[in-house]
C-alpha positions in Angstrom: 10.0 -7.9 -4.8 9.9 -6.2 -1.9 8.3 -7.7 1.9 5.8 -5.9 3.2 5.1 -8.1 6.5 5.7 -11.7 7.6 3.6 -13.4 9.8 2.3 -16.6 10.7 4.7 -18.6 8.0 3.0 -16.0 5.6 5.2 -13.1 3.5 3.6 -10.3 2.1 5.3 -8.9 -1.1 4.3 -5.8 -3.3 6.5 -5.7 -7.2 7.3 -2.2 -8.3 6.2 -2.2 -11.6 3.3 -4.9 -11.4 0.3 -5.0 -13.4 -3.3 -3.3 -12.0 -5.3 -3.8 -10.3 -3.4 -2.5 -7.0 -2.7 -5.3 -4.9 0.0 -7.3 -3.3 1.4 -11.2 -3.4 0.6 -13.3 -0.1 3.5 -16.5 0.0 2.6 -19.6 2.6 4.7 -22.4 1.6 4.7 -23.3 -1.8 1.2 -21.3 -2.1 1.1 -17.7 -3.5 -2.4 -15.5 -4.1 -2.5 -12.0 -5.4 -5.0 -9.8 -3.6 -6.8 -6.7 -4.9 -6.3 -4.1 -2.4 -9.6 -2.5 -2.6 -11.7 -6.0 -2.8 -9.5 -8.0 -0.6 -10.6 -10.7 -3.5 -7.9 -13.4 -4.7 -7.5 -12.6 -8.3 -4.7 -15.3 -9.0 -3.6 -18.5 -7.0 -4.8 -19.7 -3.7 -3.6 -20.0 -0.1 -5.3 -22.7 2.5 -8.4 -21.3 4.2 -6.9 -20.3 7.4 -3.8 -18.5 5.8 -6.3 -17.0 3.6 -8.2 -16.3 6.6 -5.6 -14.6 8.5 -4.0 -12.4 5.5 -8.1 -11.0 4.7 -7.8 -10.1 8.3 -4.1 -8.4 8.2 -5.1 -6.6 5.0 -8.6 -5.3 6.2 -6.8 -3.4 8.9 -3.7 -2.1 6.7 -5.8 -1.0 3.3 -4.8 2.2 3.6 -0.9 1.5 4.3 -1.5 -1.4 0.9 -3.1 1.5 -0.8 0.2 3.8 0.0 2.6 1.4 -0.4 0.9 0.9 -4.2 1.5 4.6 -5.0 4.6 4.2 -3.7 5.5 1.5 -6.0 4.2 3.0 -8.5 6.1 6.4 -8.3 10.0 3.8 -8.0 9.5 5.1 -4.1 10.8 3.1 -0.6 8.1 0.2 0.4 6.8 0.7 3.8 7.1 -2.1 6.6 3.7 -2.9 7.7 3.1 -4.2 10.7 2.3 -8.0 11.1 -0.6 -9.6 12.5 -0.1 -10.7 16.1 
């Protein structure tokens, strides 16, 4: 599964041939959430408030680099690096 962005203790993954909806997988110690990428809602799993906190805020700014980094995977394409949150 390809990483996306680190930050924070937090890893961002996308899977090439995952399920819909779009979204990505955010890791924080032995946590893991997936997050719809047009939402930003967990779907599955849980991360601690304030890492929860900090990957809504990552995503809300990178939707659109999420949203091509989807198509991407979709398509057997190259991931992206996005950039973390400082």
């Amino acid at each position: 599964m390809p990483e996306l962005s680190r930050f924070f203790g937090i890893v961002i993954r996308m899977f090439y041939s995952d399920h819909e909806p779009a979204h990505f997988h955010a890791i924080y110690s032995e946590y893991e959430a997936l997050i719809e990428i047009e939402t930003l809602l967990v779907f599955r799993g849980s991360l601690p408030r304030r890492a929860l906190a900090l990957v809504l805020e990552w995503a809300a700014m990178h939707r659109s680099e999420l949203h091509d980094d989807w198509q991407r995977a979709r398509t057997g394409q190259t991931l992206n690096e996005i950039e973390p949150l400082d």
